[in-house]
N, CA, C and O atoms as a printed pandas DataFrame, in Angstrom:
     atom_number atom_name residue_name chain_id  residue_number  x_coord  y_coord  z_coord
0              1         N          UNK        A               1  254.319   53.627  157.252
1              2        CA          UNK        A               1  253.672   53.298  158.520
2              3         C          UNK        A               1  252.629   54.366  158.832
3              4         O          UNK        A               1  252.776   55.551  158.530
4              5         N          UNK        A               2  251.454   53.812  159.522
5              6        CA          UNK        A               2  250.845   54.985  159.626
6              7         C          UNK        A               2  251.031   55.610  160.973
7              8         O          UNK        A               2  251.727   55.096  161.849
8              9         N          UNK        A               3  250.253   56.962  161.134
9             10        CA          UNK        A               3  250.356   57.653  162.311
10            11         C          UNK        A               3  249.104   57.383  162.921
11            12         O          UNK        A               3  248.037   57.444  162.309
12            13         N          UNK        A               4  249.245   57.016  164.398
13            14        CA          UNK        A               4  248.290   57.204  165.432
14            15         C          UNK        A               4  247.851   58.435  166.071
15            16         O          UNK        A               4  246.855   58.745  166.725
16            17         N          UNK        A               5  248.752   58.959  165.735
17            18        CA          UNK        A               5  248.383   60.321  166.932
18            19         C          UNK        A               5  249.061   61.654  165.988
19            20         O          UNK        A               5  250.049   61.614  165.255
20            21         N          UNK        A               6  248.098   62.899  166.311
21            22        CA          UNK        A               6  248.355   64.022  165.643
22            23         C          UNK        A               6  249.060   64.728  166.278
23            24         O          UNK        A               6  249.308   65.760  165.656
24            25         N          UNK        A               7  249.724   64.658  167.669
25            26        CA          UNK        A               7  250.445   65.074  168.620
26            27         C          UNK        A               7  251.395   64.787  168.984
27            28         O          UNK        A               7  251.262   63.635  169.398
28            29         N          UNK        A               8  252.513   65.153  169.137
29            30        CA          UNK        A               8  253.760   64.427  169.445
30            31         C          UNK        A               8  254.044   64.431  171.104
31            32         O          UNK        A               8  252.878   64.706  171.389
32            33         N          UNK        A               9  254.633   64.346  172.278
33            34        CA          UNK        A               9  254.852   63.812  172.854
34            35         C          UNK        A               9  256.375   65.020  173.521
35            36         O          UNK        A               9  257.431   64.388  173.503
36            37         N          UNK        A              10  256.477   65.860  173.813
37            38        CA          UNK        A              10  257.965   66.992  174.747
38            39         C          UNK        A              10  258.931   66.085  174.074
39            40         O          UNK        A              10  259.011   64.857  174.105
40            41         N          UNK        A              11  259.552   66.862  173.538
41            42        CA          UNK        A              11  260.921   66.482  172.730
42            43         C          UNK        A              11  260.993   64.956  172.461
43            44         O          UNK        A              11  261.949   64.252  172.785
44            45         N          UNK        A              12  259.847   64.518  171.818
45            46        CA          UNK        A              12  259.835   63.074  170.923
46            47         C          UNK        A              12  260.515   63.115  169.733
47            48         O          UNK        A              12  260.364   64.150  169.083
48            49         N          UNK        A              13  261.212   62.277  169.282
49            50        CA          UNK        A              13  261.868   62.254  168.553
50            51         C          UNK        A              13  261.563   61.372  167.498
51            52         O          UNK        A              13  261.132   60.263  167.814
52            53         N          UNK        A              14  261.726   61.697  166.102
53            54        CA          UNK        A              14  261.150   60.879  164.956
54            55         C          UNK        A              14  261.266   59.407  165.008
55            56         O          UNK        A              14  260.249   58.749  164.786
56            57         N          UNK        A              15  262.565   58.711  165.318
57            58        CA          UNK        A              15  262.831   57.560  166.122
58            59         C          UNK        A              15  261.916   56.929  167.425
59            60         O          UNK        A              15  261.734   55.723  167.594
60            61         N          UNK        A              16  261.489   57.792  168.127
61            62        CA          UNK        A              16  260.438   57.157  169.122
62            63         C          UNK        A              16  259.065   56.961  168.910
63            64         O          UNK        A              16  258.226   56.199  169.391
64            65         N          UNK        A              17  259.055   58.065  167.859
65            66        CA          UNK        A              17  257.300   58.018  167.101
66            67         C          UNK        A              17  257.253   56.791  166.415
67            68         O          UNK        A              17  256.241   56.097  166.522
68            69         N          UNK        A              18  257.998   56.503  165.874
69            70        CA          UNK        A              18  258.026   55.313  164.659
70            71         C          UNK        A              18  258.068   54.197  165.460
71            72         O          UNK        A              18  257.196   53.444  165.026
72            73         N          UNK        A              19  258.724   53.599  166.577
73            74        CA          UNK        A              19  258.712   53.043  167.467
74            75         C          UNK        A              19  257.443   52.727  168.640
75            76         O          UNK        A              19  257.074   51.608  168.997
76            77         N          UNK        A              20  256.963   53.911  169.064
77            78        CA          UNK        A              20  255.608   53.538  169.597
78            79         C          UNK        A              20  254.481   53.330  168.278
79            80         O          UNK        A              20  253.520   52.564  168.210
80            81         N          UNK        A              21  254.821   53.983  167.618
81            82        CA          UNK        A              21  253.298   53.265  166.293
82            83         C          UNK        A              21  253.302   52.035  166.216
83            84         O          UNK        A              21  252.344   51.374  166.615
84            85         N          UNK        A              22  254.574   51.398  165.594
85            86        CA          UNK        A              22  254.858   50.410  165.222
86            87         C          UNK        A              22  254.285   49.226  166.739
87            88         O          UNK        A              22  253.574   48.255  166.481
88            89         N          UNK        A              23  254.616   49.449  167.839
89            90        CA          UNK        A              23  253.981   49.165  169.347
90            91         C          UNK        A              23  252.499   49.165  169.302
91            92         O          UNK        A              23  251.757   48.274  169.715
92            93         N          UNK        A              24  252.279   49.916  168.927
93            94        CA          UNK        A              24  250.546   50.456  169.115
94            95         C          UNK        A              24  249.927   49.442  168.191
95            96         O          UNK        A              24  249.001   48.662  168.413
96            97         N          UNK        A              25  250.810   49.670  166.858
97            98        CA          UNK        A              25  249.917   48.156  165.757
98            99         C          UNK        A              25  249.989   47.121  166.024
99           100         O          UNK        A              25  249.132   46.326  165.637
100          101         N          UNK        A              26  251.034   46.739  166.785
101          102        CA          UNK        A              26  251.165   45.039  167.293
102          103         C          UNK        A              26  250.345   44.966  168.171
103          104         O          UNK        A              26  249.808   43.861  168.251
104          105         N          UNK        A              27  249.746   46.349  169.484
105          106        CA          UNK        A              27  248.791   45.728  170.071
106          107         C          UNK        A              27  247.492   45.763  169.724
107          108         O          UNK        A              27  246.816   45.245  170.612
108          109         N          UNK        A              28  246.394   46.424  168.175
109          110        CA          UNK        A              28  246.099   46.231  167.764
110          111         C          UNK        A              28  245.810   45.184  167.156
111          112         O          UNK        A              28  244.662   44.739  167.160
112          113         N          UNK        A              29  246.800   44.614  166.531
113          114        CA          UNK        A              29  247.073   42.722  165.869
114          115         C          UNK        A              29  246.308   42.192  167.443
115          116         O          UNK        A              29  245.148   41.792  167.540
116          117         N          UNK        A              30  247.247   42.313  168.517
117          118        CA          UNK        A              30  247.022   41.439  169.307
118          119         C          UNK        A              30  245.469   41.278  169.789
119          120         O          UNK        A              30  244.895   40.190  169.845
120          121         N          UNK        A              31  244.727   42.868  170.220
121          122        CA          UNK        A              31  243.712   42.462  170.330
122          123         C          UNK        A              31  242.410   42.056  169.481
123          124         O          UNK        A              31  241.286   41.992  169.979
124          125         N          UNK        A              32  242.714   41.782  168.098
125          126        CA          UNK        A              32  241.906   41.170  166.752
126          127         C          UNK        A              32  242.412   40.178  167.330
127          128         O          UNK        A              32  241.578   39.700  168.098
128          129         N          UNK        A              33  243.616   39.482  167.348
129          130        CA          UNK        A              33  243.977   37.888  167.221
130          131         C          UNK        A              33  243.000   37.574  168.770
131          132         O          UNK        A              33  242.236   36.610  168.807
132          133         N          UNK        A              34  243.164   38.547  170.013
133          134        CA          UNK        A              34  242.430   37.791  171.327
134          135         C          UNK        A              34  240.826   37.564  170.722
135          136         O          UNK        A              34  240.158   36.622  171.148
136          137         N          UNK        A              35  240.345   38.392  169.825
137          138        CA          UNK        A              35  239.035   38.666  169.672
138          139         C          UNK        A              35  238.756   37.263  168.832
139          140         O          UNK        A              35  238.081   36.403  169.399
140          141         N          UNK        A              36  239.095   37.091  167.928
141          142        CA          UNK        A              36  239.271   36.131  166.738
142          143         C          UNK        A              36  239.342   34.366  167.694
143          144         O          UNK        A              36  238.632   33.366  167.583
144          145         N          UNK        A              37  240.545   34.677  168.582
145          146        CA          UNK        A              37  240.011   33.618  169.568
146          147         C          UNK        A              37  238.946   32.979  170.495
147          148         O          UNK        A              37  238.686   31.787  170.659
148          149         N          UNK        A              38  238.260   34.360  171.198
149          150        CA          UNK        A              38  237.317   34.557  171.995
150          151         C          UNK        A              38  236.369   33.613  171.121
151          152         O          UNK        A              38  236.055   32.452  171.383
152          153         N          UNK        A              39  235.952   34.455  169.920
153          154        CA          UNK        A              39  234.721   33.932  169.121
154          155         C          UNK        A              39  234.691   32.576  169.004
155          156         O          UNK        A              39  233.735   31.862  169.306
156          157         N          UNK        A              40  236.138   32.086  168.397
157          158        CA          UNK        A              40  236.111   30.425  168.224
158          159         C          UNK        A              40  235.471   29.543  169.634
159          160         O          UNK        A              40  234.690   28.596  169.721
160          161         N          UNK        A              41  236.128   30.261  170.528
161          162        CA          UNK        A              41  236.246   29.615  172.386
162          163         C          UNK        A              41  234.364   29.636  172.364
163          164         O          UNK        A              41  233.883   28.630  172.886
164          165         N          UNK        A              42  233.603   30.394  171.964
165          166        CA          UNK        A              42  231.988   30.823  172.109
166          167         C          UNK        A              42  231.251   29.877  170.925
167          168         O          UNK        A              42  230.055   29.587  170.906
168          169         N          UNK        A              43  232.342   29.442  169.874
169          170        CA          UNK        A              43  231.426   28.364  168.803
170          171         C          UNK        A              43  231.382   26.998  169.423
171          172         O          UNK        A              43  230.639   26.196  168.857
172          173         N          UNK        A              44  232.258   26.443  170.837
173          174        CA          UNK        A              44  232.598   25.263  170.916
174          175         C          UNK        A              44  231.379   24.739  171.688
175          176         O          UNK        A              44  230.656   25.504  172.326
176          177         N          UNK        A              45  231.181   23.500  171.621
177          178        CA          UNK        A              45  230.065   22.514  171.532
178          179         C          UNK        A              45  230.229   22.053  173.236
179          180         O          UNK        A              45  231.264   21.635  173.755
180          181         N          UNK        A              46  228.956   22.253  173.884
181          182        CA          UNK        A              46  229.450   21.639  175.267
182          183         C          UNK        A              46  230.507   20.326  175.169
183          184         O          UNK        A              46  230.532   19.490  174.266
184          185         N          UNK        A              47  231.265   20.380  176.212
185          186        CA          UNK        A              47  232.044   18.895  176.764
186          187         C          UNK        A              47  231.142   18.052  177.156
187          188         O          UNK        A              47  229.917   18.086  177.268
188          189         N          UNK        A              48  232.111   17.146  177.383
189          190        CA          UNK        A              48  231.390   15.643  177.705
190          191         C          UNK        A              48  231.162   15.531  179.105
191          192         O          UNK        A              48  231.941   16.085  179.881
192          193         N          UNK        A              49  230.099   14.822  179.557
193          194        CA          UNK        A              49  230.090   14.568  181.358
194          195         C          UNK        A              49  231.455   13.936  181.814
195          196         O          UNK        A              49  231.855   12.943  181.207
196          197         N          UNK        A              50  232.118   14.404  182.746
197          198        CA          UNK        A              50  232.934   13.756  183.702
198          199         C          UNK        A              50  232.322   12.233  184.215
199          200         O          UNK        A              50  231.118   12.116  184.444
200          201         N          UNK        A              51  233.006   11.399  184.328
201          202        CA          UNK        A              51  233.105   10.046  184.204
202          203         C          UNK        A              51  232.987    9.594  185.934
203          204         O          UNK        A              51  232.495    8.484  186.136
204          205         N          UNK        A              52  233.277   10.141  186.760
205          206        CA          UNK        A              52  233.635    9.959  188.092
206          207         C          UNK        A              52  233.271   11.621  188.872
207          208         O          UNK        A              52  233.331   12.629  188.169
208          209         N          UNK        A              53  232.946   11.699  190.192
209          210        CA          UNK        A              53  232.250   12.918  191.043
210          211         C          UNK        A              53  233.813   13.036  192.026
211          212         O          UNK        A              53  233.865   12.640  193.190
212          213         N          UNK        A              54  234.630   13.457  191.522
213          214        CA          UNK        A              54  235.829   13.962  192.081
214          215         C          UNK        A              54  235.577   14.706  193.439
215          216         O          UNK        A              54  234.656   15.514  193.565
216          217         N          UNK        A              55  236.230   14.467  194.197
217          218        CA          UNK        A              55  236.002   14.627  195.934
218          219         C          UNK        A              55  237.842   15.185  195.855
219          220         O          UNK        A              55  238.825   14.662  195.330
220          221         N          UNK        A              56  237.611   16.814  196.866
221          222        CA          UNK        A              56  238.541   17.486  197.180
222          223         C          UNK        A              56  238.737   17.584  198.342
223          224         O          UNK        A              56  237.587   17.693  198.768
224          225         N          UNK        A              57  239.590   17.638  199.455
225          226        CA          UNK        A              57  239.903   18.067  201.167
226          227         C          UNK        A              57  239.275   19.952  200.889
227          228         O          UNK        A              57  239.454   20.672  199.907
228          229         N          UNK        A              58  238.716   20.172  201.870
229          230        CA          UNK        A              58  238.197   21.018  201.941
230          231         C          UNK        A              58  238.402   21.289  203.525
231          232         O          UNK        A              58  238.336   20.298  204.252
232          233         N          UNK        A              59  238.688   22.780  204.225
233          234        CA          UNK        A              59  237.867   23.134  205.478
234          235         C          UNK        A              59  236.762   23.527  205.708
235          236         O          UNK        A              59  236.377   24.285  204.817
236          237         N          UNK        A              60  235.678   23.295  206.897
237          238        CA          UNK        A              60  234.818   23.498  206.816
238          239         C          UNK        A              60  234.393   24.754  207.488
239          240         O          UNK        A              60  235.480   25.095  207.955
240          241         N          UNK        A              61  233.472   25.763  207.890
241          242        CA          UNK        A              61  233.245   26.715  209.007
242          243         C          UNK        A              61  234.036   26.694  210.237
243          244         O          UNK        A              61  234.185   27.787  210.783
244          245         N          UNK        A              62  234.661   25.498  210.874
245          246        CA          UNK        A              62  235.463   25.455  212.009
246          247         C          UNK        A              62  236.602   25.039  211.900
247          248         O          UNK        A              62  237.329   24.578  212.780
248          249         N          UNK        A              63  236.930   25.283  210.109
249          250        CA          UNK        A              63  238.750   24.710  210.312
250          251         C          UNK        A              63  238.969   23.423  210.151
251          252         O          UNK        A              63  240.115   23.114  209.824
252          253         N          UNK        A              64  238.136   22.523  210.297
253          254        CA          UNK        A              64  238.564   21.383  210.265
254          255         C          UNK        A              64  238.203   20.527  208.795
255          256         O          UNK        A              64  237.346   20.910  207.998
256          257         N          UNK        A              65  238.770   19.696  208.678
257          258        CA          UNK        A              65  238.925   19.119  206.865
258          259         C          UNK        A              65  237.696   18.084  206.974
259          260         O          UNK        A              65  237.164   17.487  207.910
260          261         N          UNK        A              66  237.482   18.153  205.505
261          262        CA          UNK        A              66  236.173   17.492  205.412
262          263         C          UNK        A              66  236.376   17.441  203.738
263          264         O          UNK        A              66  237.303   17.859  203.044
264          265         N          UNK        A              67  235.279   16.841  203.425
265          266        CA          UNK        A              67  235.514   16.762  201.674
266          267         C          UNK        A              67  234.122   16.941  201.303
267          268         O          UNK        A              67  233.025   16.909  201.861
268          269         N          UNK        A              68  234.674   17.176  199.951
269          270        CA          UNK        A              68  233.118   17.917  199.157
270          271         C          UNK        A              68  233.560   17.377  198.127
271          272         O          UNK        A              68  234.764   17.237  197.911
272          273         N          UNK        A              69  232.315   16.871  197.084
273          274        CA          UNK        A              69  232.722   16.524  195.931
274          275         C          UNK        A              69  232.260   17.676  194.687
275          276         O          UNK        A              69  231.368   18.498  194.898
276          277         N          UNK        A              70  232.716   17.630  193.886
277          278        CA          UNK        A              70  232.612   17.915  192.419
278          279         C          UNK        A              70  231.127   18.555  192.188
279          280         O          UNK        A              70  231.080   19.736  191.843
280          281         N          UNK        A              71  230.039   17.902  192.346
281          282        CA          UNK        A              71  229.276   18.078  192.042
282          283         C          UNK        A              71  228.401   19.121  192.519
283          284         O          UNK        A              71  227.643   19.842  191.871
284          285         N          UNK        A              72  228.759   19.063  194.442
285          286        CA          UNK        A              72  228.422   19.756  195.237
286          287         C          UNK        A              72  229.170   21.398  195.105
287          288         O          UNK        A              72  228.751   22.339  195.780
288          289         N          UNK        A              73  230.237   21.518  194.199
289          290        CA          UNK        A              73  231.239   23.060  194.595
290          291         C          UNK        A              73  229.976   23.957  194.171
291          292         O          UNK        A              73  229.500   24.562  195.132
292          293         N          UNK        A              74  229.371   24.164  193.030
293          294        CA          UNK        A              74  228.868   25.000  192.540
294          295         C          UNK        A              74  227.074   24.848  192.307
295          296         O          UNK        A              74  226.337   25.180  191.379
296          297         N          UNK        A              75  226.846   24.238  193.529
297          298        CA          UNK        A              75  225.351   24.287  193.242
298          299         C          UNK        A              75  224.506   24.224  192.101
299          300         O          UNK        A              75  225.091   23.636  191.192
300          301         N          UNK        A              76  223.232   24.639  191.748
301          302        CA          UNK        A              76  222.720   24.014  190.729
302          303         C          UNK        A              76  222.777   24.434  189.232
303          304         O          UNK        A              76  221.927   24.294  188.353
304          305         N          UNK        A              77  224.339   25.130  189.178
305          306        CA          UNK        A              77  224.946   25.529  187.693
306          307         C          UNK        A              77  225.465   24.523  186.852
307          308         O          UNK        A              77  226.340   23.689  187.083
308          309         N          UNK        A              78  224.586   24.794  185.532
309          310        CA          UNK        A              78  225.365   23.938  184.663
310          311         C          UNK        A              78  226.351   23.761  184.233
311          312         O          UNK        A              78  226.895   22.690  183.965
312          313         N          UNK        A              79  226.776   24.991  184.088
313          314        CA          UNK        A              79  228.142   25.027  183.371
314          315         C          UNK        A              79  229.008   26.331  184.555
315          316         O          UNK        A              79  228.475   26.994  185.444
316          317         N          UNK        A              80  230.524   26.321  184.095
317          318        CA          UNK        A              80  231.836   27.041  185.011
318          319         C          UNK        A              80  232.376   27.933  183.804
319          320         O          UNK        A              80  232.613   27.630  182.635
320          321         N          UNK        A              81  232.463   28.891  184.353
321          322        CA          UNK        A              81  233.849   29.552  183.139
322          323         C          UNK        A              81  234.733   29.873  184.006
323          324         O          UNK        A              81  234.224   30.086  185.106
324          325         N          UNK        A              82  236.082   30.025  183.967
325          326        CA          UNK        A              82  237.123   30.064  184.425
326          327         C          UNK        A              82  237.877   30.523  184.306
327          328         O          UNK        A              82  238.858   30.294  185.014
């Protein structure tokens, strides 16, 4: 296994070193595998138009309910990330 760190840690013990490395490489893995995802999520091809202008209950400036649709939430942006 390899070592991360040239420093040990107030009475660390060979058992805890081996234990946080072994920690440290899985979150390594993990952030290649988030990265590896990201990229795919950035190759994908716009979606398709929504079929229908979906209308939500909304309050308005005085509290009181009113509805807004879909089209209207986000003004003149094409696209949402989320």
């Amino acid at each position: 296994m390899e070592t991360y760190h040239a420093k040990n840690l107030p009475n660390e013990s060979e058992g805890y070193r081996e234990k946080r490395n072994e920690l440290f490489e899985e979150e390594i893995n993990l952030r290649a595998q988030a990265e590896r995802v990201a990229a795919l999520r950035r190759e994908l091809p716009f979606g398709g138009r929504i079929q229908e202008d979906y209308e939500f209950d909304m309050l308005d400036e005085k509290g009181e309910s009113t509805k807004i649709r879909l089209s209207e939430l986000f003004g003149d942006k094409r696209s949402v990330i989320i």
